[in-house]
Residue, then its C-alpha position, 0 to 999 in steps of 0.5 A: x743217979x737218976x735214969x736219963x728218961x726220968x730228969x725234970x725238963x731243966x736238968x735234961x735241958x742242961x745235960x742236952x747243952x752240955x751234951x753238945x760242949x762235949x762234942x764241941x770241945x773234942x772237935x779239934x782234938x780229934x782234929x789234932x789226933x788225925x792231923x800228924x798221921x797225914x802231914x807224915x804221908x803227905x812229906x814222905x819224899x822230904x822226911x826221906x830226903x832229909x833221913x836218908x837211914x830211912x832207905x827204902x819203901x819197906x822200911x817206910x812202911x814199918x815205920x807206918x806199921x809200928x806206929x799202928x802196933x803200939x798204938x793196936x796194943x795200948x788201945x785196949x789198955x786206954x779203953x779200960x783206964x778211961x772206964x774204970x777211972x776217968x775219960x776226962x783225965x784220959x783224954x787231957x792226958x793223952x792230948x798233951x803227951x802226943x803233942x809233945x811227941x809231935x814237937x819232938x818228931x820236927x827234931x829227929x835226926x835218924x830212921x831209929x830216932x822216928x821209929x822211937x817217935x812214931x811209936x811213942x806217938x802211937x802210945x799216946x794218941x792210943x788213950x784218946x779215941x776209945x776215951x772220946x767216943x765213949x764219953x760222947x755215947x754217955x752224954x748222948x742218948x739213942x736219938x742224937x749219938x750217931x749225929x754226935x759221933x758224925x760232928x766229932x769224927x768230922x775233926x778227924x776228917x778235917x784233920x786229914x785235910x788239913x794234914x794233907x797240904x803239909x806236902x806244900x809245907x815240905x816243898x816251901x823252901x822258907x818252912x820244911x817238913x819239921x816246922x809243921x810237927x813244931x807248931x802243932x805240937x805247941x797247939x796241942x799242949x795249949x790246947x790241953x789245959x783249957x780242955x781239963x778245966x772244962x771237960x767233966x766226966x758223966x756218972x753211968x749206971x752199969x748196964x749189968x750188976x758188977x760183982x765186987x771183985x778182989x783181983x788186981x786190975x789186970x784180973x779186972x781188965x780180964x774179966x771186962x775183956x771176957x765179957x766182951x769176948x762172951x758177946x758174939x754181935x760185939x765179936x762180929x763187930x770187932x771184924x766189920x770195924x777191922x776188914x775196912x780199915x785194913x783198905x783205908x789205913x793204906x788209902x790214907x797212909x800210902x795213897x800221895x805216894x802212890x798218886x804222885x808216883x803213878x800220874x807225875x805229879x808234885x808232892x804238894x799237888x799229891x798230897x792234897x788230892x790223896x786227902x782233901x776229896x775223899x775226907x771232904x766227901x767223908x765229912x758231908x757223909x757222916x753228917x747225913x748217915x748221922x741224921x739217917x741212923x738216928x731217924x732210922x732208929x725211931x722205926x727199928x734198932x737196925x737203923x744204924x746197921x742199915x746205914x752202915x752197911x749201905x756206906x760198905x756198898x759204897x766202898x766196894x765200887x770206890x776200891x775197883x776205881x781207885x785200883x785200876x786208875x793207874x793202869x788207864x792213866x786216869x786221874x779222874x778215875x782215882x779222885x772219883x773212887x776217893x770221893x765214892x770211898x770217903x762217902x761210904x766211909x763217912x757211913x761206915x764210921x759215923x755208927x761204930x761207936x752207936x753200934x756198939x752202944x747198942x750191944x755192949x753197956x755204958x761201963x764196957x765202951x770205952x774198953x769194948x772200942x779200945x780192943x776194936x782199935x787193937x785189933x784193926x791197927x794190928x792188921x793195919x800195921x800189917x797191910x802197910x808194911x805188907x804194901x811197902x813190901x808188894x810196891x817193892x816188889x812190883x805187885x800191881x794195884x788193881x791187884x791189891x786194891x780187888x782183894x780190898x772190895x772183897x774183903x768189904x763185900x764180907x764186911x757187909x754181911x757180918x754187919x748184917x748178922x749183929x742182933x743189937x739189944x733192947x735201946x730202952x736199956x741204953x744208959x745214955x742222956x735224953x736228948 
């Protein structure tokens, strides 16, 4: 294969509008991926209600928390089959699976049987985001992939959105909670034939010479993994993509129970204002850090650090106003921390993949963002279920949601201390 800069002008020309498709056709996955974590966030007082074993707020986070633990320890294992195999048959694979998962989650009768659910959602839906990202940074080159990954993390966004009217669904006497998992699972299974026919892996140089090894895969899943672990801007990655998403899993998983409780109002109303403001904000966002990073890079390989670290600014601010709303019966104040934080997430997001990229090679992405996945849904687990425990037990928000703008603060600096590698070794398409 030939280098990217040396394609004749009509086969870079094919590979820029294929580059594009991609993209395109891993929109509404990722759209799907999101959709299900919120639509259970936002009917939380109806999937309560109709399983009683569920019982508490405490096991409501485990439940939360398992879904993260799975879905932390399979990324890793996703992230290596999509490079070491396929990322178009990883992909195909996992949106079918969980799709049926998801059909199979509007049946559950018991707090075992949605613990079961939840954590085989979480196996499934673990294979897709590494697999994703990856093949969007093999098709995409230095000058477009942040843009790239903004558009397809757009679908996620929206997918919250979406998600976040499930409440009106469950409140709808003529619907109910169950029958929104019924129709998006069908969607998802549907959607993945299609996707397999016309969804291609791209061919990648490895950025490094790899030995011929004789040990078995999970030898070679070890050797990928050392080589990651040897990179110290990759481990300082690792914690910039975590200590954030500690914040924002409970942001997204707990914030319509929290502002339904805290200001009176329906599960509907709750649910839509937990989701829409801060993902809307977050959506125009990334494509403006998108644009930013990548004109940015065309004067220094810090250019997406830059940008990231700027969004993690943003977030700071966002957590004091969304901590202390309660506390001053301002309703106002907890929509405008949500739309500050979903501008500076839509920063922050938009550039984990493009960073990586920068530090580690082609044939280490997908591996490389499946252990950032593992470690940030591990602590993400943590913070739900620790968060279910410290509302039990009466733990004021301005409390908790202080020590998150603190842990940001320290995000920021360790962003700041990546050394990113020569982009000219990059191995992914011109643009």
């Amino acid at each position: 294969m030939s280098h990217p800069d040396t394609l004749k002008p009509s086969a870079a020309m094919t590979t820029s509008r294929y580059a594009w498709t991609v993209v395109a056709l891993l929109f509404p996955v990722a759209l799907l991926n999101y959709l299900d974590r919120q639509m259970i966030a936002s009917m939380k007082v109806s999937v309560m209600r109709d399983i009683p074993s569920v019982g508490s707020e405490a096991n409501w986070g485990h439940m939360l928390a398992q879904f993260k633990w799975v879905y932390a320890v399979f990324s890793v294992v996703g992230g290596y089959i999509a490079d070491r195999f396929s990322k178009r048959y990883t992909i195909c694979a996992s949106l079918f699976v969980w799709s049926g998962i998801t059909w199979w989650t509007g049946h559950v009768q018991s707090f075992e049987e949605l613990i079961w659910a939840r954590s085989l959602m979480g196996i499934s839906e673990a294979f897709y985001i590494p697999a994703a990202l990856a093949l969007i940074a093999d098709y995409h080159g230095v000058l477009t992939r942040s843009k790239a990954v903004s558009i397809h993390q757009m679908g996620i966004y929206c997918g919250v959105i979406v998600g976040g009217f499930a409440g009106y669904v469950a409140d709808a006497p003529s619907l109910g909670w169950r029958i929104a998992f019924d129709v998006t699972g069908l969607v998802g299974v549907l959607y993945a034939v299609p996707l397999l026919m016309l969804l291609r892996d791209k061919p990648v140089e490895a950025w490094v010479p790899v030995a011929p090894s004789k040990s078995g895969e999970f030898g070679k899943m070890g050797k990928a993994l050392g080589a990651l672990f040897s990179n110290s801007s990759y481990l300082l990655l690792v914690l910039y993509f975590t200590l954030p998403a500690i914040a924002a899993w409970v942001v997204r998983d707990w914030m319509p129970a929290i502002l339904q409780k805290e200001f009176n109002i329906s599960q509907g109303h709750a649910g839509v204002s937990a989701a829409l403001y801060w993902q809307a904000a977050a959506l125009v966002a990334a494509v403006g850090a998108g644009v930013l990073a990548d004109r940015l890079m065309r004067r220094t390989q810090r250019g997406r650090i830059y940008v990231s670290a700027m969004g993690m600014m943003l977030i700071v601010p966002a957590l004091f106003s969304v901590g202390n709303a309660p506390g001053q019966h301002s309703f106002g104040l907890a929509i405008f921390g949500l739309i500050l934080f979903g501008i500076g997430w839509g920063f922050f997001d938009c550039n984990n993949m493009p960073i990586l990229s920068q530090i580690v090679g082609p044939q280490q992405r997908a591996t490389g963002y499946g252990f950032m996945n593992f470690v940030s849904m591990t602590a993400g687990g943590m913070a739900d279920w620790i968060f279910g425990i410290m509302r039990d037990r009466g733990v004021g928000l301005n409390i908790i949601f202080s020590t998150f703008a603190g842990i940001c603060v320290l995000s920021t600096v360790l962003v700041l201390l990546i050394r990113p590698r020569d982009t000219e070794r990059d191995g992914g398409a011109a643009p």
